[in-house]
N, C-alpha and C positions, 0 to 999 in steps of 0.2 A: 504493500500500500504506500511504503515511503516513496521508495521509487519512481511509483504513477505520479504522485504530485508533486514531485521535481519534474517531471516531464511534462505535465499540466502548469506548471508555473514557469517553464521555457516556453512552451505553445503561446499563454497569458503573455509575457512580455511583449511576444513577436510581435503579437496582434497590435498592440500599441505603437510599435515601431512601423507598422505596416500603414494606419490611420494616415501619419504621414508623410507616407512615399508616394512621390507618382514620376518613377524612373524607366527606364525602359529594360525588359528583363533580358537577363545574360541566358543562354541557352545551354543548357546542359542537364543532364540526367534526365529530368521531367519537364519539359521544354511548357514554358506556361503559355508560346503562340499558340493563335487558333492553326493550327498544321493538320493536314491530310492525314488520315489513317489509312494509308496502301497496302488490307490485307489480301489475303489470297485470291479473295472473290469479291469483297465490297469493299467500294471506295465510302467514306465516312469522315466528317471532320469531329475531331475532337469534342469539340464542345456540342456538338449536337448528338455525341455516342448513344445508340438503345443499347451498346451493350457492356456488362465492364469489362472494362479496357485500364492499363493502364502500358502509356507510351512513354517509353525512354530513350533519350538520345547520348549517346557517349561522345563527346569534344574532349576538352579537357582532363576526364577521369582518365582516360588512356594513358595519358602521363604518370599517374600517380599510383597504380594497382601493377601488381607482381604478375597479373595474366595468368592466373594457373587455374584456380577455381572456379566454378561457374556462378556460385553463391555471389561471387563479389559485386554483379551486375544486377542480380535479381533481390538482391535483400530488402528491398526496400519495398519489395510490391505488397500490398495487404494479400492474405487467403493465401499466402505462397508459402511455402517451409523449407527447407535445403536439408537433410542429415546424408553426412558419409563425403565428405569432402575428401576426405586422406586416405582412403581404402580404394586404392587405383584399382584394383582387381576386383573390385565391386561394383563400382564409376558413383555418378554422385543419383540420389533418390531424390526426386523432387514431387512434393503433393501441392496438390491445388483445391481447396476446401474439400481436404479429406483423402479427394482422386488420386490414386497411386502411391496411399502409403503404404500397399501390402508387398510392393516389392521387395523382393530381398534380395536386388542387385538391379541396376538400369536402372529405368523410367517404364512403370507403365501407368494408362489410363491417361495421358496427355498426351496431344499432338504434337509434334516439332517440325517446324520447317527451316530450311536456311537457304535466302534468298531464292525463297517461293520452292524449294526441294523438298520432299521430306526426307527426314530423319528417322521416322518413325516408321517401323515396316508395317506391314499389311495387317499382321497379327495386331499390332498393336504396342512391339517392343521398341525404345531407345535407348542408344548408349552416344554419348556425347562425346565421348574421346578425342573423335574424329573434328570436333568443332573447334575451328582457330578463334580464342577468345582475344586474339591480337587487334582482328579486323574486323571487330564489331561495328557498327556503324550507327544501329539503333535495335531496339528489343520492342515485339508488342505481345503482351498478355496476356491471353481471357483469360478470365474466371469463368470456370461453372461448365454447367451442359451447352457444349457447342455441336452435336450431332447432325443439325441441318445443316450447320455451315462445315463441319470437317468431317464428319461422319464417325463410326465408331473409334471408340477409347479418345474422347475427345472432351474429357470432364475438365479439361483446360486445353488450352494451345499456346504456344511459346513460338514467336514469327524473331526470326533474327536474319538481320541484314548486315551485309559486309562493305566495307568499303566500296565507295564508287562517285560517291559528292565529293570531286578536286575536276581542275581543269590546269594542270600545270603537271609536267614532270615530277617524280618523287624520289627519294629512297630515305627510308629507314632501316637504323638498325638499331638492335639493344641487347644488354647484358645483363645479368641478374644474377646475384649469389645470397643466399640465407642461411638460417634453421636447418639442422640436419642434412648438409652438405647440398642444398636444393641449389642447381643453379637454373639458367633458360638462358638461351642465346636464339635471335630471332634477324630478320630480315625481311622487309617490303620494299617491293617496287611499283611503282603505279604511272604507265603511261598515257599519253591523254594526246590526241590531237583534234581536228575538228570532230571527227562522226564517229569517234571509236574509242573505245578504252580499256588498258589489259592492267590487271594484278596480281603481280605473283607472290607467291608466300611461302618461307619456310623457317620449322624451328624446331629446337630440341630442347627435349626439358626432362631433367633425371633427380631423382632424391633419395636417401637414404632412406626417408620415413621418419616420423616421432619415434613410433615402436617397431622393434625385433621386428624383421622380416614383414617390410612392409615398405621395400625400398621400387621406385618403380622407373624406367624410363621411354620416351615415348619421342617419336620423329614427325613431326608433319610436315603437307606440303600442298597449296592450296592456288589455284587459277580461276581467275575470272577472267572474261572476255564481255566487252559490249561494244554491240556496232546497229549504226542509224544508219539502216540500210537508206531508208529516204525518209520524207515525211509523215509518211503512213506505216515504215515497219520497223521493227526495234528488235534485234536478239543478244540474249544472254548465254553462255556457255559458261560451266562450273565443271571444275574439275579437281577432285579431292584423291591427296592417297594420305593414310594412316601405317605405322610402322609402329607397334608397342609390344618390343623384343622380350619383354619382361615386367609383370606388375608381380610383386609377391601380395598374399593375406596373411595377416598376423592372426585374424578369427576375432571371435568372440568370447570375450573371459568372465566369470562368475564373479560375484562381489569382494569372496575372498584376494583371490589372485587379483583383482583392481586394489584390494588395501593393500597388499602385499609389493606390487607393482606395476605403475599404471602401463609405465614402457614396455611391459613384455607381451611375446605371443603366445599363444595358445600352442602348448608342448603339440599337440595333434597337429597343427598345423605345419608346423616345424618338421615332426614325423614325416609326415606325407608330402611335404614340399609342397604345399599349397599355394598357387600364384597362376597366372595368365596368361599367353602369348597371342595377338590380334593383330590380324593385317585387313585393310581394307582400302574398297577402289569406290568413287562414284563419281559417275558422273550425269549432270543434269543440263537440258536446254532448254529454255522458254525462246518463244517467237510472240511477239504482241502485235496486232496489226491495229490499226483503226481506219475506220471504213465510216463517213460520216460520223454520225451516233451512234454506230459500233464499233466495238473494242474485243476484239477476237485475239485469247491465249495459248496457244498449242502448248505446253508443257511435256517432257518427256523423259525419266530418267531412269538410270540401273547402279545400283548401290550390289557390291560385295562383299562378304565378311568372311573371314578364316578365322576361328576361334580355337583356340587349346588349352587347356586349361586342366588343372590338377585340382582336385574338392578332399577332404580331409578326412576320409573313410577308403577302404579297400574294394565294398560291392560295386563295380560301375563309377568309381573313384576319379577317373579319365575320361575326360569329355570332347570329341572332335567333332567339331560342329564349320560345316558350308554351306555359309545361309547367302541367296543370292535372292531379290527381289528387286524387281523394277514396274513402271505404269508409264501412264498415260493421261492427260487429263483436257480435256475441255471446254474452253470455258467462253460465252457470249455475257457481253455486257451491254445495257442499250439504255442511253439517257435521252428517257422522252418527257411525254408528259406523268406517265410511270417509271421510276427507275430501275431496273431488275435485271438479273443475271439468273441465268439458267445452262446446263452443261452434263457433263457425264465424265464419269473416270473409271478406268479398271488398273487395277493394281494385284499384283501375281507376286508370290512367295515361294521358296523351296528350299527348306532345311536338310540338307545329308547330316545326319547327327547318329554319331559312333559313340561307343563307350565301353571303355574296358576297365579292368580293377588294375588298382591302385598299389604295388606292392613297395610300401617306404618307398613313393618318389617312380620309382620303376612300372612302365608300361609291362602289364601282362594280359591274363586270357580277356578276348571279346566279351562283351556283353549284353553289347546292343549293337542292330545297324538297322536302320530304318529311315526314307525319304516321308516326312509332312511338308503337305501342302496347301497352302490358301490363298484363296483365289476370292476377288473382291470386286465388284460392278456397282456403281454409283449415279443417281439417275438426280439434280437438286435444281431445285428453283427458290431465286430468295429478290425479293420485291422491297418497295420505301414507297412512302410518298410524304410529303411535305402540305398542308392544309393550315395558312397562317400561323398559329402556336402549337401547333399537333405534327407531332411526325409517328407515322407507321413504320412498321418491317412486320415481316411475315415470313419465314421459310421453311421450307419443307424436301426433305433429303429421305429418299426410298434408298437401300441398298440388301444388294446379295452375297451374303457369303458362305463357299464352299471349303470345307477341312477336310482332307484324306490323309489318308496314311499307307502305307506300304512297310512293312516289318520283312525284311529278305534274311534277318536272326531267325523266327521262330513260323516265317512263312504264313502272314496272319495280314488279310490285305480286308483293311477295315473298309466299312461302305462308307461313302461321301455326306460328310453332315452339312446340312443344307438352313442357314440361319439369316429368316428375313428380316429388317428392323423398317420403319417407317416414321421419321422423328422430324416434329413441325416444331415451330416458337414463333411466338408471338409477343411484338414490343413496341409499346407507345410512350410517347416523352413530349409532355406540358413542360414552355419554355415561359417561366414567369418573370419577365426582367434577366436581369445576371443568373437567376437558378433556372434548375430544370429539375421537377417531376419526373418520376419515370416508373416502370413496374413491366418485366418483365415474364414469359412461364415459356417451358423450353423441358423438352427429353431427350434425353439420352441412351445409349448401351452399351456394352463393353465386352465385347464375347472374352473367352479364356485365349491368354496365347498358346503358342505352340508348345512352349518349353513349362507351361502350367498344365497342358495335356496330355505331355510322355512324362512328367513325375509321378510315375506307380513306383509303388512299394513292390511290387513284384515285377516292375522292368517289359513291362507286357503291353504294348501298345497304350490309345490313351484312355486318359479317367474318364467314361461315358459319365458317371455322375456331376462332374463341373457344366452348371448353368449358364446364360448367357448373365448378365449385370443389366436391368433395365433402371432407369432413375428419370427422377421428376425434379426441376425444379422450378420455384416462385419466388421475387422479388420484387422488392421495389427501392427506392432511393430520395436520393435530393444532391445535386449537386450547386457549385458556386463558381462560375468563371466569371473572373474579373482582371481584365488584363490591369484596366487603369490603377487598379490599387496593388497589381500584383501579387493577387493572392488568390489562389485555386480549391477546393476541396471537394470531395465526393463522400457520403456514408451511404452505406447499400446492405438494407439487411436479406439476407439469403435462408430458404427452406428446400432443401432435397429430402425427398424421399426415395431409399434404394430397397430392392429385391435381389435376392441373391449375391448380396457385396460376398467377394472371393475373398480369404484370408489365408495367410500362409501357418503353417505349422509343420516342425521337424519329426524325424523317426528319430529312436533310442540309435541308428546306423549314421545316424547325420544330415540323410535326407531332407530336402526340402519339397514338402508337398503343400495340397490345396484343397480348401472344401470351399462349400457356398454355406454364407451366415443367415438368411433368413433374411430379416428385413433392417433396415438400420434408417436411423434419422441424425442428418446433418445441418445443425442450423447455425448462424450466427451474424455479427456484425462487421463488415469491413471499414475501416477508414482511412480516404488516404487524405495529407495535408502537403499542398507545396506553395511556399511562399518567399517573396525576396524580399529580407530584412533592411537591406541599406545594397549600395552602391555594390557591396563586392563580398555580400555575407548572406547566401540563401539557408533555407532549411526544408528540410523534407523531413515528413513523419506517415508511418505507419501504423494503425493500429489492427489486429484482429483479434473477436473474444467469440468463441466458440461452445458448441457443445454436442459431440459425434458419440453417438451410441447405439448397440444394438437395442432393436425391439423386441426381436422376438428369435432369438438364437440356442436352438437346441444341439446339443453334439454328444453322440455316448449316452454316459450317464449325468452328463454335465448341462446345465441350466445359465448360459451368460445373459441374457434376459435382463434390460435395463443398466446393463455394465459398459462404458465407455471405450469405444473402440482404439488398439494398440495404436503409438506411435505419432500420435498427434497431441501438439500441445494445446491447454483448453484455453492459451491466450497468447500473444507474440506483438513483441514492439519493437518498431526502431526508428530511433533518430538520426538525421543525418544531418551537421551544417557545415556547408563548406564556404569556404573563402577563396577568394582569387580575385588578384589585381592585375594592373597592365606592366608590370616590372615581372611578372610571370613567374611569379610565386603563387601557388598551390596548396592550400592543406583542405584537410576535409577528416571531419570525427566523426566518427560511430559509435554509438551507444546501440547495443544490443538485449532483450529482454527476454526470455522466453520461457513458459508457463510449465506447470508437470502437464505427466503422460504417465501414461501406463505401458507396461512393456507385454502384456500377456490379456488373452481375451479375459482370463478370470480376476485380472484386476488384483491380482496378489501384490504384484510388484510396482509401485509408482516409484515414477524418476523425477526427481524435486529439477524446479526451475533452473534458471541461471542467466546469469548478466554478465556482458563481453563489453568491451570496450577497444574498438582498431582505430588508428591514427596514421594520416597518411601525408606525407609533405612531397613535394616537388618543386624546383626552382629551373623556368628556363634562363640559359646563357647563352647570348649571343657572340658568336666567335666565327670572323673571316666567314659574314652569313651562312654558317651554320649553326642552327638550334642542338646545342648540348643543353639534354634535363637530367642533371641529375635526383635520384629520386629514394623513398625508404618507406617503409610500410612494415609498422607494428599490428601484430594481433594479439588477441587477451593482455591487453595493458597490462589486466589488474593479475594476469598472472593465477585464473580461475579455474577450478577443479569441475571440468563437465565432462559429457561423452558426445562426441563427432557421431557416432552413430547408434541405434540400438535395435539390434537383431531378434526382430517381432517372435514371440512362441518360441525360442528358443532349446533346444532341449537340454536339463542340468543347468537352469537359471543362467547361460550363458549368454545373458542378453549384452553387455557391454563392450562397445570400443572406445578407451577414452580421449576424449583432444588432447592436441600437446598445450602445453602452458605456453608463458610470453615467446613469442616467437614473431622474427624479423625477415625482411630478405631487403635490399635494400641494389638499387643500380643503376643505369645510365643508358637513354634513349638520343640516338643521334640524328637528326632531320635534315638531312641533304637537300 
């Protein structure tokens, strides 16, 4: 409670400070212009959003952040969570009011695109490895059920954009060393003449890790190309490769061995040499035409994954996994006297995924070999219209999905699961002065992925018992744009209701499997605050306060009925204010706050709060016109005892990984 109202008595001041500004806003992170929202399929400005959004622009922060973490960029959005930042053989877990906290590795249940690609395969799984957080250019967020506009596992979507706003010749390059021997060496080039523009990227980034065997390093290498063929056609080409020769896992340890020592790894994991090896290729091309009042996108791309990977048990211990998927996509846009977009996509999946036992480290007998595959057809229409102070939207997205399987182990060629979903939303938004009214209702679903449908305990094709995930959700809001006084905010309280939310839980072997929970209710408040305090001192704040629980969840002999769902905390804040002047100095603090959870569906084990505190400085130097920033970037100031991740239903209470304490990296970006 103290906390809150230090942060309530920061907010309190600002406002006062704000009364008498009327400056013109610096642009950075949460850009307070009225700016175009260029999502995948609808164009929308800002301040007239139906939906929540929240849009971020990186200038400046580039300068000042270590680029490793994905969390660095997203922290500040309400309804958004990050755990697993340091467990590179894990990648990082991000939920979005609720959505995809039952992973226990990647991202599921949100969408990811980059630079209009996805990220996200067909099933429904991401691993972000592969994304250059160097060349970010801007982020947009939903919140919530977006299934008309992304279609399934789409309880958020995450839109990231890379470089491509310059008209001059570039190069950068940068260097980094920290904490536990972490260094990044990077380079950019960015060419630009009149109708065309390339950027290349490469970089390498290695660490010991906080804890034992948990050291990880990883190669990237990243192409864009844009060319204005004429006035009416625009193409993009993306071209991504991944190289991550090595991520080790230190596991998950019990509360003893956390008293005992927070740095170590789990002896099992150790045993069995636990860790990752992942190469990947993608590549993606969009073609835009416009044609009058239409805006025609051919979209096209094939993403590749090679996975290998060691798990800390002997059955099936060895995992070889070639997952190859690619699509197509669609899309007509027509601004008339109705605005709307309508279009089609099919999207194709193919997992080879092998497994043999694990003998200390040592590949031995087969265990599994089996191709799954899923195949996805998409039919959407999404409409607006504008009526004096009322604006509509309306969407509605039909799709088909087919899952087979083929087991060439034990000769078991399962029939074709055939999963329709049909998911509309509907959003209106009263413009009253500077506010806007709004109230949203929108469905969703989320079929099981692949790798949630071959986790049997007996190794035998998939779990016919895993459901698809269908969810509902309702809001409403009020928001506040005001350029003149520079000050922005939005609160949006949210109601889902789910069926069949999927939950993960381990075997006494180590496995990780999956049931369907029954019904669960997600509800809460988001807040976001961005405003500029003076000349060269903004602040950003977050709030979210939550309440996720099962309704009606039977399992066994077990009764979790009204107990709060693992892994999410039931509140989370952050503050940010940064500083920047034109002598090109840079800092920017965070305060970080975040609520218990519980680690297990029966609510035995709650994980108490904790508060972070990062500080970040950077100084540009102008030298024979070239920009040298030097730069430094503190995490846990205060030097705080929490855990980076916590490993849901774990089996032998092995729920924790903990963060490392005060830790730096600190280096120098050079602007050619």
């Amino acid at each position: 409670m103290y906390k809150l109202k230090i942060i309530i008595l920061i907010i309190f001041f600002s406002f006062q400070n704000l009364l008498s500004q009327n400056n013109q806003i610096i642009s950075d992170t949460i850009n307070l212009k009225e700016v175009t929202i260029e999502s995948i399929n609808i164009p929308l400005k800002e301040k007239k959003s139906l939906y929540p959004i929240s849009f971020l622009k990186f200038n400046t922060f580039q300068q000042l952040t270590p680029q490793i973490n994905i969390s660095e960029y997203l922290e500040s959005v309400p309804g958004l969570f990050v755990l697993n930042n340091n467990n590179y053989a894990q990648d990082a877990r991000i939920s979005i009011r609720g959505f995809g906290s039952r992973a226990n590795f990647g991202i599921r249940g949100i969408k990811i695109f980059v630079d209009g690609i996805p990220e996200t395969s067909p099933d429904g799984q991401s691993q972000i490895d592969n994304v250059n957080l160097e060349i970010i250019e801007k982020i947009e967020v939903y919140r919530g059920n977006n299934s008309s506009l992304f279609g399934s596992s789409s309880g958020g979507a995450i839109l990231i954009s890379t470089f491509e706003d310059f008209n001059e010749d570039f190069i950068d390059i940068g260097y980094s060393s920290g904490s536990f021997k972490t260094t990044k060496s990077q380079a950019t080039i960015g060419l630009a003449n009149d109708n065309q523009k390339m950027v290349f990227f490469i970089s390498n980034t290695k660490s010991n890790g906080f804890r034992s065997h948990s050291g990880f390093e990883n190669f990237n290498l990243n192409f864009k190309y844009l060319k204005e063929i004429n006035s009416s056609n625009k193409l993009q080409i993306i071209a991504n490769v991944l190289n991550s020769p090595d991520a080790l896992d230190p596991g998950g340890l019990n509360l003893e061995e956390v008293t005992t020592d927070r740095s170590q790894a789990r002896a099992r994991n150790i045993d069995y040499d636990a860790r990752e090896e992942v190469k990947q290729y993608k590549l993606g091309l969009n073609l835009t035409s416009i044609i009058k009042k239409l805006k025609l996108t051919n979209s096209l791309y094939y993403n590749q994954r090679l996975f290998y990977g060691k798990l800390p048990f002997n059955n099936g211990g060895i995992v070889d996994l070639n997952r190859a998927f690619w699509g197509y996509n669609l899309n007509f846009n027509i601004n008339s006297f109705l605005k709307y977009d309508f279009g089609f996509s099919y999207n194709n999946q193919n997992d080879k995924r092998l497994r043999f036992n694990n003998n200390s480290g040592s590949k031995s007998n087969k265990t599994m070999d089996q191709d799954e595959k899923y195949k996805n057809l998409s039919l959407y229409f999404f409409g607006s219209k504008s009526i004096k102070k009322f604006n509509f939207s309306f969407g509605l997205r039909f799709e088909e999905n087919l899952i087979s399987l083929e087991n060439y182990f034990q000769s078991i060629n399962e029939k074709t699961k055939k999963i329709n979903s049909l998911n509309p939303s509907i959003n209106l938004l009263y413009e009253l002065g500077n506010l806007n009214l709004f109230t949203n209702f929108s469905t969703g679903y989320e079929t099981p992925t692949l790798n949630e449908l071959s986790a049997n305990d007996d190794q035998s094709g998939f779990n016919d018992n895993l459901k698809t995930i269908k969810s509902k959700t309702f809001e409403l809001g009020i928001s506040n744009y005001n350029i003149k006084n520079n000050f922005n905010y939005s609160v949006r309280f949210f109601n889902i209701s789910t069926i069949n939310e999927i939950t993960p839980y381990e075997s006494s072997s180590g496995l990780r499997l999956y049931r369907n929970a029954g019904k669960t209710t997600k509800k809460g408040v988001e807040i976001e605050i961005n405003s500029k305090i003076s000349n060269n001192l903004n602040l950003d704040y977050s709030l979210t306060i939550g309440s996720y629980k099962f309704d009606d969840f039977k399992s066994n002999d077990n009764d979790y009925s009204n107990n709060w769902m693992p892994g999410i905390p039931d509140n989370n804040h952050n503050l940010k204010l940064k500083y920047f002047n034109k002598k090109g100095l840079n800092v920017i603090l965070n305060l970080r706050s975040v609520g218990n959870m519980f680690a297990d569906n029966a609510n035995n084990t709650e994980i108490d709060g904790y508060n972070t505190i990062g500080f970040k400085i950077s100084k540009k130097l102008d030298l024979f016109k070239i920009n040298i920033i030097p730069f430094i970037s503190i995490d846990n100031l205060l030097n705080q005892d929490y855990y980076d991740n916590i490993r849901i239903n774990a089996f032998g209470s092995r729920f924790y990984e903990p963060a490392a304490g005060i830790n730096l990296i600190g280096g120098v970006k050079i602007n050619l």
